[in-house]
C-alpha positions as a printed Julia matrix, in Angstrom:
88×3 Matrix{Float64}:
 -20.93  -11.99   38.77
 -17.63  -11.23   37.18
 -17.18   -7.48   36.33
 -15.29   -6.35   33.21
 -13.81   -3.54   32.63
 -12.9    -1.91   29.04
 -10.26    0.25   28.33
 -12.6     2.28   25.65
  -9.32    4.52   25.2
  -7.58    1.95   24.33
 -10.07   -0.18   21.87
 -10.38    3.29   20.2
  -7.05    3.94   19.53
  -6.67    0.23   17.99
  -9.86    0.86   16.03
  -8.42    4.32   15.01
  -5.18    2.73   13.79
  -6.62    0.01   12.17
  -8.6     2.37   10.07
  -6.55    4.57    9.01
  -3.72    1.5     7.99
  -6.38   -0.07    5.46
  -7.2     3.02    4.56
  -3.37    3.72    3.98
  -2.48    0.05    2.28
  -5.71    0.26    0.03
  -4.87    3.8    -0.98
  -0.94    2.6    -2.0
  -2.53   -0.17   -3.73
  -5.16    1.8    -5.78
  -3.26    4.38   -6.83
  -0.1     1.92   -7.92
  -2.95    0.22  -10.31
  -3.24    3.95  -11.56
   0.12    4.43  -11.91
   0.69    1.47  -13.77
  -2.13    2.11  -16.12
  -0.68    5.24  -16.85
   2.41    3.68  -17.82
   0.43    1.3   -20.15
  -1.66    3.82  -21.74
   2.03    6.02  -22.65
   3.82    2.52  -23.7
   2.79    3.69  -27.76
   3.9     7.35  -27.64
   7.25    6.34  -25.81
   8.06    3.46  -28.18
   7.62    6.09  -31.23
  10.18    7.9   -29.33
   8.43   10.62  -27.41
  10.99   11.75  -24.92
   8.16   13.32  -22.54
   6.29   10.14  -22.78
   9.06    8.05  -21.75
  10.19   10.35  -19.34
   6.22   10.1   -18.0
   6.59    6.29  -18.82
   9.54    5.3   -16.38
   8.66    7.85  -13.74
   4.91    5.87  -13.68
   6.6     2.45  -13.34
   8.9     3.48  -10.79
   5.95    4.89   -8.36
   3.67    2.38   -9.26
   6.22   -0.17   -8.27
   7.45    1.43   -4.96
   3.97    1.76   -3.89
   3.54   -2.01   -4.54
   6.6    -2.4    -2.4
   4.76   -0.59    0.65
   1.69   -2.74    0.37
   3.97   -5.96    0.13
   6.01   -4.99    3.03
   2.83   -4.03    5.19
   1.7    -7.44    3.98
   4.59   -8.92    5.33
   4.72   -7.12    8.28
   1.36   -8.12    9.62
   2.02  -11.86    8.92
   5.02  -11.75   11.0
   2.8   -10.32   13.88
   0.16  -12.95   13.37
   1.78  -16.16   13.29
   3.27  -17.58   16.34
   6.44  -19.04   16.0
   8.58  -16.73   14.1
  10.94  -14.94   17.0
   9.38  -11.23   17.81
């Protein structure tokens, strides 16, 4: 009989980790859709030539599209881990 031993430390900290990173990515990703909505929803105001609105408008875009940019370089990230021939 072969004995086998589990680090539970260990396969709790990965399960830990890999909690709290969805958690993280999904949360990015959910509240750039938000963001960007936002944006949408002031596009009318700001083309009449609200100043706030556009102000609002821009500053939307611009966190809706850097927290696209964490999600897609997360993304990336993990598919460099995964596959086997790219050099690590």
């Amino acid at each position: 009989m072969i004995a086998i031993n589990i680090d539970w430390n260990a396969f709790l900290l990965v399960f830990i980790a890999a909690i709290g990173f969805t958690t993280l990515i999904v949360g990015c990703f959910s509240i750039g859709v938000r963001l960007l909505t936002n944006a949408q929803n002031l596009s009318p105001k700001a083309r009449k030539g609200n100043q706030t609105a556009q102000t609002a408008e821009s500053l939307n875009l611009v966190g809706a599209y850097l927290l696209f940019a964490v999600c897609i370089c997360a993304l990336a990230y993990g598919i460099y881990l995964i596959i086997p021939f790219l050099p690590h």
